[in-house]
FIKOLNU-267714 format. One record per residue (C-alpha): residue number from 0; residue in three letters; chain; x, y, z. Coordinates in pm, whole numbers, plus 50000, padded with zeros to 5 digits. Layout:
% residues N
i|aa|ch|east|north|up
NUM|ALA|A|X|Y|Z
...
//
This chain:
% residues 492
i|aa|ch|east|north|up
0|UNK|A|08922|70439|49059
1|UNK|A|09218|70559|49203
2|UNK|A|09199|70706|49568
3|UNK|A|09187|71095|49606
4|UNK|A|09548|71253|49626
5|UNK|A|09482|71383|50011
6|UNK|A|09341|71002|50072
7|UNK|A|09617|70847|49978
8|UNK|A|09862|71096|50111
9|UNK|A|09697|71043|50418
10|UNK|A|09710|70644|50394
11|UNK|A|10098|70698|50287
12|UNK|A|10160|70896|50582
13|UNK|A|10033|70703|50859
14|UNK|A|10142|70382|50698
15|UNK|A|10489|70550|50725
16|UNK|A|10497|70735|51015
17|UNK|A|10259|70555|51230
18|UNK|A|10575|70345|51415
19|UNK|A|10740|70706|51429
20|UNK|A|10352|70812|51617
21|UNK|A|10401|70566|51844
22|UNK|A|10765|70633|51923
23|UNK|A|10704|70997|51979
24|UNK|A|10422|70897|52235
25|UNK|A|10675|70634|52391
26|UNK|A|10939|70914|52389
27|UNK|A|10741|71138|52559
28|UNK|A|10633|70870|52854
29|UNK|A|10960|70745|52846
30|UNK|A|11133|71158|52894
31|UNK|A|11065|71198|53268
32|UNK|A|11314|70862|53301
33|UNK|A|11572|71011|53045
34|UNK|A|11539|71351|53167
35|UNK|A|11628|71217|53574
36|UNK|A|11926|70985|53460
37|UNK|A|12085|71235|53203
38|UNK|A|12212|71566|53342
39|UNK|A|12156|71866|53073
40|UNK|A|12487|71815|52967
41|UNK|A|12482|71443|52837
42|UNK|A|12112|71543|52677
43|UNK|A|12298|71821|52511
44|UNK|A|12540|71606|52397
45|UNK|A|12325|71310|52257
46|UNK|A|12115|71563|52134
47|UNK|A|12348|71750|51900
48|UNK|A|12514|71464|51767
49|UNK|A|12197|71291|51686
50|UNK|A|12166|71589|51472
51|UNK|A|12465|71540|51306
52|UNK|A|12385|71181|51226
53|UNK|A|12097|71340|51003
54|UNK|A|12319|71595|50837
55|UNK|A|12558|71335|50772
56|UNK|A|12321|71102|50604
57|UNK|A|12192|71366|50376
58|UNK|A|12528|71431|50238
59|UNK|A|12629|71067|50215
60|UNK|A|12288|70977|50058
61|UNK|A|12380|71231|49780
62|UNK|A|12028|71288|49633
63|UNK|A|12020|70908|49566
64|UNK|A|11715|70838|49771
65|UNK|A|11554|71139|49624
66|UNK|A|11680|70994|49278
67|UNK|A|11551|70656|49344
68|UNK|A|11185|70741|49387
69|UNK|A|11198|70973|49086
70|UNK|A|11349|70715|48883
71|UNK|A|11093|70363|48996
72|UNK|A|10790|70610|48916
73|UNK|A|10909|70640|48571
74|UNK|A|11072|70324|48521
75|UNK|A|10838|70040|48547
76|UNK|A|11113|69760|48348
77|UNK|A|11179|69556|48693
78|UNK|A|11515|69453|48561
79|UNK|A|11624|69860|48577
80|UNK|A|11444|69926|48892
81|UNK|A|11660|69633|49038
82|UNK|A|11989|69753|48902
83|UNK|A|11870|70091|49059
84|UNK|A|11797|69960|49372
85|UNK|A|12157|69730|49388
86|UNK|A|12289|70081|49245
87|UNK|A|12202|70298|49498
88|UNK|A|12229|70036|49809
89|UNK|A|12558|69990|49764
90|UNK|A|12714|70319|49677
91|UNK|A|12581|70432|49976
92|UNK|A|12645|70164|50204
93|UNK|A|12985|70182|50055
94|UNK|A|13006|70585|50183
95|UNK|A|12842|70535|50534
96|UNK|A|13065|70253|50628
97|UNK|A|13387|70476|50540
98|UNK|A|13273|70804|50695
99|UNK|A|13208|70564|51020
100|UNK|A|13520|70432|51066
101|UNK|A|13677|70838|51051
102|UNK|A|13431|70885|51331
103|UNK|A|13552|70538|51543
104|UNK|A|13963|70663|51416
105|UNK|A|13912|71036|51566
106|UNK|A|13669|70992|51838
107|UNK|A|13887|71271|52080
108|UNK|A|13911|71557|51803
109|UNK|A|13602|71513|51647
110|UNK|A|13426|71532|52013
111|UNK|A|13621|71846|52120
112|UNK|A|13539|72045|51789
113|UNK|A|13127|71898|51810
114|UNK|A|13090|71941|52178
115|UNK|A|13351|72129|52255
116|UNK|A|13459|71873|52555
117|UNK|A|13654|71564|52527
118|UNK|A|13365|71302|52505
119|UNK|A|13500|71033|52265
120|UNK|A|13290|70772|52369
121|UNK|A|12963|70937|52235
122|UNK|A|13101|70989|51910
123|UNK|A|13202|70662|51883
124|UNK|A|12832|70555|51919
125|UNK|A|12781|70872|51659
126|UNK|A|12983|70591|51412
127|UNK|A|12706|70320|51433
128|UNK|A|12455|70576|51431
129|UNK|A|12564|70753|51098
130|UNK|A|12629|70366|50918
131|UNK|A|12277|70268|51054
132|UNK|A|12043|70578|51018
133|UNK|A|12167|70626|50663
134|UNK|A|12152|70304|50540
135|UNK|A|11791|70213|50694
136|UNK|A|11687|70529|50514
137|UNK|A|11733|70432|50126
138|UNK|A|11611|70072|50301
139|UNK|A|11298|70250|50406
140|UNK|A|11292|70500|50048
141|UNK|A|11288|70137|49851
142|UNK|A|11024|70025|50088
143|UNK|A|10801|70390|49987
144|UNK|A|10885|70315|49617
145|UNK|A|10725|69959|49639
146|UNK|A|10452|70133|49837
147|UNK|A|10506|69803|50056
148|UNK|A|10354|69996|50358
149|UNK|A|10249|69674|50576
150|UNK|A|10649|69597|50546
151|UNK|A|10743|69911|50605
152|UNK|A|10503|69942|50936
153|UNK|A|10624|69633|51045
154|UNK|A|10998|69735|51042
155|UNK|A|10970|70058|51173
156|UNK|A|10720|69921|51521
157|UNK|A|11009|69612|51538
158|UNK|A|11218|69944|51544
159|UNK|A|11056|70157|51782
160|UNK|A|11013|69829|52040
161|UNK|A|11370|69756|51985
162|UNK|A|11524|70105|52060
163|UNK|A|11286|70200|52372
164|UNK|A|11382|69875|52532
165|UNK|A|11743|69898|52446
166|UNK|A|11810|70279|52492
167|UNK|A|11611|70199|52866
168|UNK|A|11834|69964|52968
169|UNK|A|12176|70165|52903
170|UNK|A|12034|70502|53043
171|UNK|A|11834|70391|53321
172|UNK|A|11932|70048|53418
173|UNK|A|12351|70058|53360
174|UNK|A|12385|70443|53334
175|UNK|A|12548|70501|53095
176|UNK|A|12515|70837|52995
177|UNK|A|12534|70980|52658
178|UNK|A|12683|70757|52509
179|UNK|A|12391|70463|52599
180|UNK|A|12153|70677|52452
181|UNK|A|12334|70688|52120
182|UNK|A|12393|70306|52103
183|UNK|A|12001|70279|52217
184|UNK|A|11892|70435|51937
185|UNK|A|12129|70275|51690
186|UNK|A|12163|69928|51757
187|UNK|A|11809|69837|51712
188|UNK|A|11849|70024|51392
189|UNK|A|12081|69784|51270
190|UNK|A|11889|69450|51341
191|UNK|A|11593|69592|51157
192|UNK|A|11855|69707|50848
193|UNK|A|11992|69306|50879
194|UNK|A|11643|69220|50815
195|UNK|A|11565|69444|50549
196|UNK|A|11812|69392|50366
197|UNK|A|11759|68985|50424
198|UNK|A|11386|69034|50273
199|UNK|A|11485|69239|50009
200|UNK|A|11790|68974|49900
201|UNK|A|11628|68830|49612
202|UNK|A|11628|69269|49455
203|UNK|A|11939|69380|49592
204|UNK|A|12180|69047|49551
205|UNK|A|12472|69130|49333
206|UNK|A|12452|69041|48948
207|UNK|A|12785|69018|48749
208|UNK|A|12750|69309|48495
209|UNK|A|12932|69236|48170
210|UNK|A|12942|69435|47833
211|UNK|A|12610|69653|47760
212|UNK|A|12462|69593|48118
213|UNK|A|12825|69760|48295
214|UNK|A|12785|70055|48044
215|UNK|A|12399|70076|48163
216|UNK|A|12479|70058|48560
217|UNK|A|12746|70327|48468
218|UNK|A|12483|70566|48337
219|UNK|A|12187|70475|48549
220|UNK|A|12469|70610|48831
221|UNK|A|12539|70956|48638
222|UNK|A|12189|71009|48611
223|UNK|A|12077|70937|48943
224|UNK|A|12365|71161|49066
225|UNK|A|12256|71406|48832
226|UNK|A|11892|71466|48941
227|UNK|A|11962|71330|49282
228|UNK|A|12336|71613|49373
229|UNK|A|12132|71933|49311
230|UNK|A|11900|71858|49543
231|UNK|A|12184|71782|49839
232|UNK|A|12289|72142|49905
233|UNK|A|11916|72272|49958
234|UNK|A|11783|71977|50175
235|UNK|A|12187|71995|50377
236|UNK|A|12145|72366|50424
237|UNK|A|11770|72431|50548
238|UNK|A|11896|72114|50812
239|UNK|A|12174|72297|50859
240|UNK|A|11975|72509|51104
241|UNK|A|11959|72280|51326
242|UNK|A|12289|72199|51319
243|UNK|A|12415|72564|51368
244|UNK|A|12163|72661|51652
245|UNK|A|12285|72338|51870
246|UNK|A|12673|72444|51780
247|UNK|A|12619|72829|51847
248|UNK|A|12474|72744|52200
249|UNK|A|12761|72439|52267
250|UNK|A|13010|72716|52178
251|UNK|A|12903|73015|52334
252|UNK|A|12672|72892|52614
253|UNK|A|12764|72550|52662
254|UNK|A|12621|72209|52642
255|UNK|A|12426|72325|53009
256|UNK|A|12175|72628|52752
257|UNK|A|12199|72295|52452
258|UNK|A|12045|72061|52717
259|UNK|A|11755|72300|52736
260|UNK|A|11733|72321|52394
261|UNK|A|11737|71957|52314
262|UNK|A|11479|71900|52596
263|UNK|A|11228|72181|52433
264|UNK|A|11266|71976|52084
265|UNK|A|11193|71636|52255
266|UNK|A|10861|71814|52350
267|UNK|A|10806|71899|52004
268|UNK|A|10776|71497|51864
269|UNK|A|10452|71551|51791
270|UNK|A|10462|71779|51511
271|UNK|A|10787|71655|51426
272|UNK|A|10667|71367|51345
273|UNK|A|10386|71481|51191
274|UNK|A|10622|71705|50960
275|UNK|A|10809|71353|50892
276|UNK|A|10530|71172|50777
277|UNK|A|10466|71458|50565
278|UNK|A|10816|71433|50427
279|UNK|A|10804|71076|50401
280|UNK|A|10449|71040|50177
281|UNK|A|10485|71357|50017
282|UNK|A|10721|71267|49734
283|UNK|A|10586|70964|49610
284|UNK|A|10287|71136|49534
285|UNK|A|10369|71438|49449
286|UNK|A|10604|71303|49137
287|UNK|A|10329|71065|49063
288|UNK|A|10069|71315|49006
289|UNK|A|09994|71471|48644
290|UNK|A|10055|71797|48500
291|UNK|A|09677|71824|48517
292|UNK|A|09600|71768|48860
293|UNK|A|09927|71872|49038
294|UNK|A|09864|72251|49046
295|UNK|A|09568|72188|49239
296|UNK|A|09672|71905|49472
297|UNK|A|09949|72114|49595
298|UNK|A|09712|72391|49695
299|UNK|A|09513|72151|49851
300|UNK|A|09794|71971|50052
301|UNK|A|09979|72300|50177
302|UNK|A|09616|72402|50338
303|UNK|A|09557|72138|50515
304|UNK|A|09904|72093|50628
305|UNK|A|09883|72405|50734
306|UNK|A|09555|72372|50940
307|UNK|A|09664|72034|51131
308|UNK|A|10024|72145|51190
309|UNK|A|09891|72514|51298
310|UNK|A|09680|72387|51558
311|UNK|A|09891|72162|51715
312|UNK|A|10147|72434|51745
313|UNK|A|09871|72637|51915
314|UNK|A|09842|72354|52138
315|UNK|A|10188|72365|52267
316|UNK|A|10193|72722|52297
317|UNK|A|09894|72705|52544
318|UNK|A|09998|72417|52756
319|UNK|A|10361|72450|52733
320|UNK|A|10443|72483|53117
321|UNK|A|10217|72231|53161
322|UNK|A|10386|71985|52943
323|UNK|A|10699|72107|53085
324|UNK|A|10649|72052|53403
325|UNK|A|10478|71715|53389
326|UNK|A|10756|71530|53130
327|UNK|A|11104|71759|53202
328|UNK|A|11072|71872|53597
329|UNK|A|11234|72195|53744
330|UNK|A|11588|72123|53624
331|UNK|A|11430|72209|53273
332|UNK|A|11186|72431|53347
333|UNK|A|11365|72710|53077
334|UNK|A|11265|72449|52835
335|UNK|A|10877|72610|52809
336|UNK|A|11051|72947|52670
337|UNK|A|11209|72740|52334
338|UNK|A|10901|72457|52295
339|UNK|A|10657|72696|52044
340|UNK|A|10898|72848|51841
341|UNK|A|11096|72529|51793
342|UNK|A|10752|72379|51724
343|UNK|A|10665|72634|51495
344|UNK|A|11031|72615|51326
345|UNK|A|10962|72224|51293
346|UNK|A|10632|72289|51130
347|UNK|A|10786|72498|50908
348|UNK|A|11037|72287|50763
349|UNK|A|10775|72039|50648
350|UNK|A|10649|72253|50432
351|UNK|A|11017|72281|50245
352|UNK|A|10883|71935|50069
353|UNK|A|10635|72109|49881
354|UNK|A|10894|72333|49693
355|UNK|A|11187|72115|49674
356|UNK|A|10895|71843|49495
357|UNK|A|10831|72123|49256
358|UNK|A|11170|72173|49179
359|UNK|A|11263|71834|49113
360|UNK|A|10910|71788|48903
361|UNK|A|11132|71998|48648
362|UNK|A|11440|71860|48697
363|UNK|A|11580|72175|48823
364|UNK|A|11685|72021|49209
365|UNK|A|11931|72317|49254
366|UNK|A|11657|72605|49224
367|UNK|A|11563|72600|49606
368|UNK|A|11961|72633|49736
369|UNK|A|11956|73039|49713
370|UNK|A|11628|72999|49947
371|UNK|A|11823|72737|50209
372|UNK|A|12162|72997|50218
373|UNK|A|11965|73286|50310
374|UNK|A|11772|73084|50550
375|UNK|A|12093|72990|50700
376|UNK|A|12254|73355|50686
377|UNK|A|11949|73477|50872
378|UNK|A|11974|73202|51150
379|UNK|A|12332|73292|51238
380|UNK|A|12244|73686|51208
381|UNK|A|11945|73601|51486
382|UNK|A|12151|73379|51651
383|UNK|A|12421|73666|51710
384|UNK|A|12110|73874|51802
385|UNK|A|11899|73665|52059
386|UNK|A|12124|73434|52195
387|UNK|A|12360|73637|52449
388|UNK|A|12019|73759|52603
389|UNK|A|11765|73412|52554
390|UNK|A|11993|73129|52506
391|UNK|A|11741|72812|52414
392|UNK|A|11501|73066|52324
393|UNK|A|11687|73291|52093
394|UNK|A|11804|73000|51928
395|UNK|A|11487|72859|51857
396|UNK|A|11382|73193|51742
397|UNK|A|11639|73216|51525
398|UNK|A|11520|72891|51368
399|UNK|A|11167|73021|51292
400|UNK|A|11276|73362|51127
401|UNK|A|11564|73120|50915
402|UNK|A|11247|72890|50796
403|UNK|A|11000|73191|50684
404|UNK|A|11269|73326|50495
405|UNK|A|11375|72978|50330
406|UNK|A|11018|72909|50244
407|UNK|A|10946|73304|50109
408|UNK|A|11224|73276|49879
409|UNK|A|11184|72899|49727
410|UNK|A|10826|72990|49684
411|UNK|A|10948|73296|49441
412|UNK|A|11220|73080|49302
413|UNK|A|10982|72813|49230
414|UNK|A|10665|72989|49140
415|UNK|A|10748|72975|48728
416|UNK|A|10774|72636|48726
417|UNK|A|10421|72524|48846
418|UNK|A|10200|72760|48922
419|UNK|A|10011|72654|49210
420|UNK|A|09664|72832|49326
421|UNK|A|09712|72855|49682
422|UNK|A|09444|72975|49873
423|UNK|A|09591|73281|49979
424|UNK|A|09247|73413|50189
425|UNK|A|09207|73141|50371
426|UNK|A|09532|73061|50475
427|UNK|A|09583|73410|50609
428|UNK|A|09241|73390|50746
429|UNK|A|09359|73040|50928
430|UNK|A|09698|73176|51003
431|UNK|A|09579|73481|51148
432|UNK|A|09302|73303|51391
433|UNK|A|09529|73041|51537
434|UNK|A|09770|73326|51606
435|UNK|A|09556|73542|51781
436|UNK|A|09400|73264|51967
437|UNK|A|09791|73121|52082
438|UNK|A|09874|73468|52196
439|UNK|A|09571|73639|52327
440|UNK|A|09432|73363|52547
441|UNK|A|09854|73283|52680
442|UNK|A|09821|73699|52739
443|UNK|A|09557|73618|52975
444|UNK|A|09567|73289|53143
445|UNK|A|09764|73200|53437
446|UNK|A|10036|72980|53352
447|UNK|A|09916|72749|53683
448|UNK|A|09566|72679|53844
449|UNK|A|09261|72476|53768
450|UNK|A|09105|72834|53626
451|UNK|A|09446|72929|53395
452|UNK|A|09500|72540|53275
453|UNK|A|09077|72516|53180
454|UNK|A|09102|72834|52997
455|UNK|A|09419|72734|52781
456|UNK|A|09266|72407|52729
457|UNK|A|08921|72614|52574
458|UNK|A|09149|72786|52353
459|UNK|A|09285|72514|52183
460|UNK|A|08947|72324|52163
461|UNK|A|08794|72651|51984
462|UNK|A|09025|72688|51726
463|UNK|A|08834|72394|51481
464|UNK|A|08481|72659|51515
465|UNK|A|08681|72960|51457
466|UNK|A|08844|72820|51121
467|UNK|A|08502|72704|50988
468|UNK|A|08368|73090|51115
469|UNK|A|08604|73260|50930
470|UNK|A|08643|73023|50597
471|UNK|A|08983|72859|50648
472|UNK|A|08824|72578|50632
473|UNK|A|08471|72518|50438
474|UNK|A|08204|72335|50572
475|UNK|A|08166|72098|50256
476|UNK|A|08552|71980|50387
477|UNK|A|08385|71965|50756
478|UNK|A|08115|71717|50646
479|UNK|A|08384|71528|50413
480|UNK|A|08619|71456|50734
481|UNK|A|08269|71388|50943
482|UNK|A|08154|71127|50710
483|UNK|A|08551|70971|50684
484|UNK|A|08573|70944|51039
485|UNK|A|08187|70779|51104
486|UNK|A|08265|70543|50832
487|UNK|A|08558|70418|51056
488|UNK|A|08385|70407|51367
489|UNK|A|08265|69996|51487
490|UNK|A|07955|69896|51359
491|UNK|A|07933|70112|51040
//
């Protein structure tokens, strides 16, 4: 039988993003180091172009990675899903490898117009990063399409050991700045992509293509770029706001007010990475499913996605000076003001999966691009609005009212193509409790003191009750999750 869709989107998800667990925990012990040996500046810096290395990689990756994991769950001829895999391996190591060596050839302009300083030294690690982030991510997408998870977690912990070790050494132990986080992140990258790409050799080593075969690698390439294109421009722009809320604070209140910013999202890895895994085991599925029982999975998925992701925003929003204070110290104190709305925002951008799926169940990628360009119009109107007055906090604001609309307005674009019965009672049941809870007991509870930390820490522990009282979540799903987690306790 096979396993439930939430069961295995669960198994998919921690198999994939259980390295990226771990390096959120390690990059929240290792923060108070980082945050003491990197002024706001060079975390502003490192910050923003580690940004860019994503938004690069999207638009280098030109839907193929999307493409690629449509394509192997329809094509089950190994011969084709090899000539896909050599396909789209090479085009875009071809792309990643040229766009790096622009970086490496106009390190000074490139850092003056991206950080608005001369800094060419940290965009020359921003080379290695974009030829190593985007290449270990179609890596990683074959990896999902094999469903080779035990690979996949191996690679990704060799990863995570790799970079905390290396990235500790250049920022704490030879200072060097910005520019050593960069490389710390990056090089480790690379020795896991060398021995990816030496385990998948016997798929991805080059076959001479003569005659019919050419003329079939020539079309499997127009067709991956034709499902895979449409879907660039929607996934590039709702990024994009990440991208433009890091620029309009480098530009008009300086790397100093991006620092903060950067520091508030590193406080966030929690639900970013739970967004990740998300985005990570979300496809695979979700184009596997049938006609039949998609509808329903969706409705199922966005509920509890909602509920998990929901309360751990709640969570920060209680305990955010806390957190603050313990991981950043005083220099980033302002960093408590951004941490739930970029939270929220981050939360929010999982959910973008769920429509841009949809869209590409159809073959209609481009339908969710109006959604992403209004998002991004209404993040630089905020941005105009609330960032003179809050800085990191407008900006994050900003990010949170571009993400509501994105997600309003690909869920109307969408909606004729699958009609999914979302529970619309209980998530505005479950929306509405967390949010009262998040601000009603932060209206009331000192920010310091035994009595104001014990009181935040009861809010967030009644929020579970309060969701059963008021039918976000059903009791029959309470005694489901019971009996999952007894079954995995020793001894049973």
């Amino acid at each position: 039988m096979a396993p439930h869709p939430l069961r295995r989107l669960a198994a998919s998800g921690m198999a994939y993003q259980s390295a990226s667990l771990v390096a959120g925990v390690l990059a929240l012990v290792t923060l108070p180091l980082y945050s003491r040996h990197l002024t706001r500046d060079e975390l502003g810096a490192a910050e923003t172009l580690l940004t860019w290395i994503i938004l690069a990689s999207i638009l280098l990756r030109a839907g193929l990675q999307e493409a690629l994991l449509r394509h192997w769950f329809h094509d089950a001829d190994a011969a084709r899903r090899g000539r896909l895999a050599r396909r789209v391996t090479g085009w875009v190591l071809l792309g990643s490898t040229a766009l790096a060596v622009v970086f490496l050839l106009l390190a000074e302009p490139l850092s003056r117009v991206l950080l608005g300083e001369s800094l060419p030294g940290p965009i020359r690690a921003t080379a290695l990063g974009i030829w190593a982030f985007t290449n270990l991510e179609v890596q990683n997408a074959l990896l999902r399409a094999q469903e080779a998870r035990r690979r996949y977690l191996t690679a990704a912990l060799t990863n995570v050991g790799l970079t905390v070790l290396t990235t500790v050494v250049l920022v704490v132990a030879l200072d060097q700045g910005a520019s050593g986080y960069l490389v710390g992140n990056y090089a480790a990258s690379s020795v896991v992509l060398a021995g990816l790409w030496w385990s998948q050799r016997a798929l991805l080593r080059p076959r001479p293509a003569r005659g019919a075969d050419a003329a079939q690698d020539g079309d499997d390439l127009r067709s991956l770029l034709r499902f895979g294109l449409p879907t660039v421009p929607p996934e590039a722009a709702v990024f994009a706001l990440n991208i433009v809320d890091r620029q309009w604070l480098v530009h008009t209140s300086g790397l100093d007010a991006n620092g903060v910013y950067s520091a508030a999202a590193k406080l966030a890895t929690l639900v970013i990475v739970v967004a990740r895994a998300f985005q990570a085991a979300w496809p695979p599925l979700a184009y596997d499913l049938s006609d039949e029982e998609a509808p329903r999975t969706y409705a199922n998925v966005v509920r509890a996605y909602v509920l998990v992701l929901g309360w751990m925003v709640v969570g920060l929003v209680l305990l955010r000076f806390q957190v603050t204070d313990l991981l950043l110290g005083p220099d980033f104190a302002a960093a408590a003001g951004a941490l739930p709305w970029l939270a929220l925002g981050w939360a929010l951008w999982g959910l973008t999966w769920v429509f841009t799926t949809i869209a590409g169940r159809h073959h209609e990628t481009g339908r969710t691009l109006p959604a992403a360009l209004l998002g991004l119009a209404v993040n630089v109107a905020a941005l105009a609005l609330l960032v003179p007055s809050l800085e990191a906090t407008g900006a994050a604001i900003a990010l949170v009212a571009a993400y509501v609309v994105a997600l309003t307005v690909a869920h109307l674009r969408t909606r004729r193509l699958m009609h999914v019965p979302f529970d619309w009672a209980r998530l505005a049941a479950a929306v509405v409790v967390m949010t009262a809870v998040a601000v009603g007991v932060d209206a009331v509870a000192d920010p310091g003191g035994v009595a104001g930390i014990a009181l935040r820490l009861a809010g967030c522990a009644i929020v579970p009750p309060l969701l059963v009282l008021v039918g976000g979540v059903r009791p029959s799903e309470v005694a489901v999750v019971r009996r999952a987690v007894l079954a995995r306790l020793p001894g049973r």
